[in-house]
N, C-alpha and C positions, 0 to 999 in steps of 0.2 A: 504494500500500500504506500502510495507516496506519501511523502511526509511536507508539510508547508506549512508555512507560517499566519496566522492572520493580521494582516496591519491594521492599526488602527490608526486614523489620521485627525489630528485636532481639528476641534467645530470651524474654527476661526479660519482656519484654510481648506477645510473640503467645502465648508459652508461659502466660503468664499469664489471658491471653482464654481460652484451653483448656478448662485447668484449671475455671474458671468456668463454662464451657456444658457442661463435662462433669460437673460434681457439680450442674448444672442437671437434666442428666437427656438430654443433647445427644450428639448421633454429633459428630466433626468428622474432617478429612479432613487430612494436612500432609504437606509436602515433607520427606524426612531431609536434614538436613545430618549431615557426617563421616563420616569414616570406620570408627566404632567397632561399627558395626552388619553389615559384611562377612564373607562374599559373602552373606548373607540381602538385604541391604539396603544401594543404593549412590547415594554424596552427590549431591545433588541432580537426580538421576533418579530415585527412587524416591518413593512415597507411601505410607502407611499411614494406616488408618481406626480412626479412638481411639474406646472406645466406656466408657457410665459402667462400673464393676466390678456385676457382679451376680449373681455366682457366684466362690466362693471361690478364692484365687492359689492358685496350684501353680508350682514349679520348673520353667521353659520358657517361661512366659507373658511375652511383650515388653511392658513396658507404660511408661507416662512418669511418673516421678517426679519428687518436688521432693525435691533434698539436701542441697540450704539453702535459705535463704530467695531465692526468685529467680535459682534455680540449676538445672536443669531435663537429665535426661536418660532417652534413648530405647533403653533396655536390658533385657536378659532379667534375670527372676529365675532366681539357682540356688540361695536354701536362702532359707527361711523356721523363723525359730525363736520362738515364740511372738507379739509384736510385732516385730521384727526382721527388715528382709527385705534379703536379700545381693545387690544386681547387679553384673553384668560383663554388658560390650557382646560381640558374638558375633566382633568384630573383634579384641578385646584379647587378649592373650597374658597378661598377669597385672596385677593390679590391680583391686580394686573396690569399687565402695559401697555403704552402707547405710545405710537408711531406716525409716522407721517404717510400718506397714501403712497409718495414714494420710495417708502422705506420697505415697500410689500417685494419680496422677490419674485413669491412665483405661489400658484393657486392650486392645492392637492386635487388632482383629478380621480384619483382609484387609491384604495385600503386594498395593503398584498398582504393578508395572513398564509401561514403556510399553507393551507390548504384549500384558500377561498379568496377572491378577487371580486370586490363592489365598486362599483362608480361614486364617487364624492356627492353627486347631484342628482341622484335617484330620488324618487317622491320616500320612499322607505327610510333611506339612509336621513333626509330633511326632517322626518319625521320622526326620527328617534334623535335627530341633533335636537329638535325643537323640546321633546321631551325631555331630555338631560338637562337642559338650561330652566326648565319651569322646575327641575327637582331641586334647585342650588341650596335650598336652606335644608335636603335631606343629605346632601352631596355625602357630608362625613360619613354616616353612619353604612351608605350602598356600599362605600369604596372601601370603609373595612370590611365588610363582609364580603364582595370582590378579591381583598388580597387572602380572606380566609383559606374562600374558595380554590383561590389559584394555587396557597400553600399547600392545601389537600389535593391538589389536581382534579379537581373537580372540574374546572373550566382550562 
């Protein structure tokens, strides 16, 4: 059996290469790391497909920002106020940031779990976003029973 290495490459410079092939006009493909994207999306088992914006944001749309310079995350918009646009990751229970509309790099088109592939923009998928965001004040108590679950292999 071969033997190889896995690289791992910091946010700041593959998130950077991204960013780049995707205002190039580029699809690209990447691994989530963290946790803050749960249970839509889990750490490094998951994949999502970035594609450039080209069609206007709307609140639900996951996409990858820059929040500082070289600072890079993969979280849902929920409000947009003229240039101003507000995320929180689907994992978090309170806390979020904000960016400039320019600062969007690129808009998750498809959820790659190992075994299964859904479009970002399905009425289904809009509708369990829409649900997640109306549970926010149960957010804590789903997501420990979520990591119970996943501790037991249950999910």
């Amino acid at each position: 059996m071969p033997s190889y290495k896995i690289l791992e490459i910091p946010n700041d410079i593959l998130l950077g290469a991204v960013k780049k092939a995707l205002r190039e006009g580029h699809t690209c493909t990447i691994s989530v790391k963290g946790r803050s994207m749960r249970p839509f999306l889990e750490d490094k088992r998951d994949r999502v497909i970035l594609a450039p914006i080209t069609a206007p944001l709307a609140p639900g749309d996951a996409v990858l920002a820059e929040i500082r310079e070289n600072t890079y995350v993969l979280h849902r918009i929920i409000d947009i106020n003229g240039n101003a646009v507000t995320l929180m990751g689907d994992g978090n229970i309170k806390g979020t940031e904000t960016c400039r509309t320019e600062d969007i790099c690129g808009i998750v088109t498809r959820y790659l779990h190992p075994s299964l592939s859904f479009s970002a923009t399905s009425k289904t998928t809009r509708r369990a976003v829409k649900l997640w965001r109306k549970l926010l004040p149960l957010r804590y108590p789903l997501l420990k029973l979520y990591s119970l679950l996943r501790k037991l292999h249950l999910i």
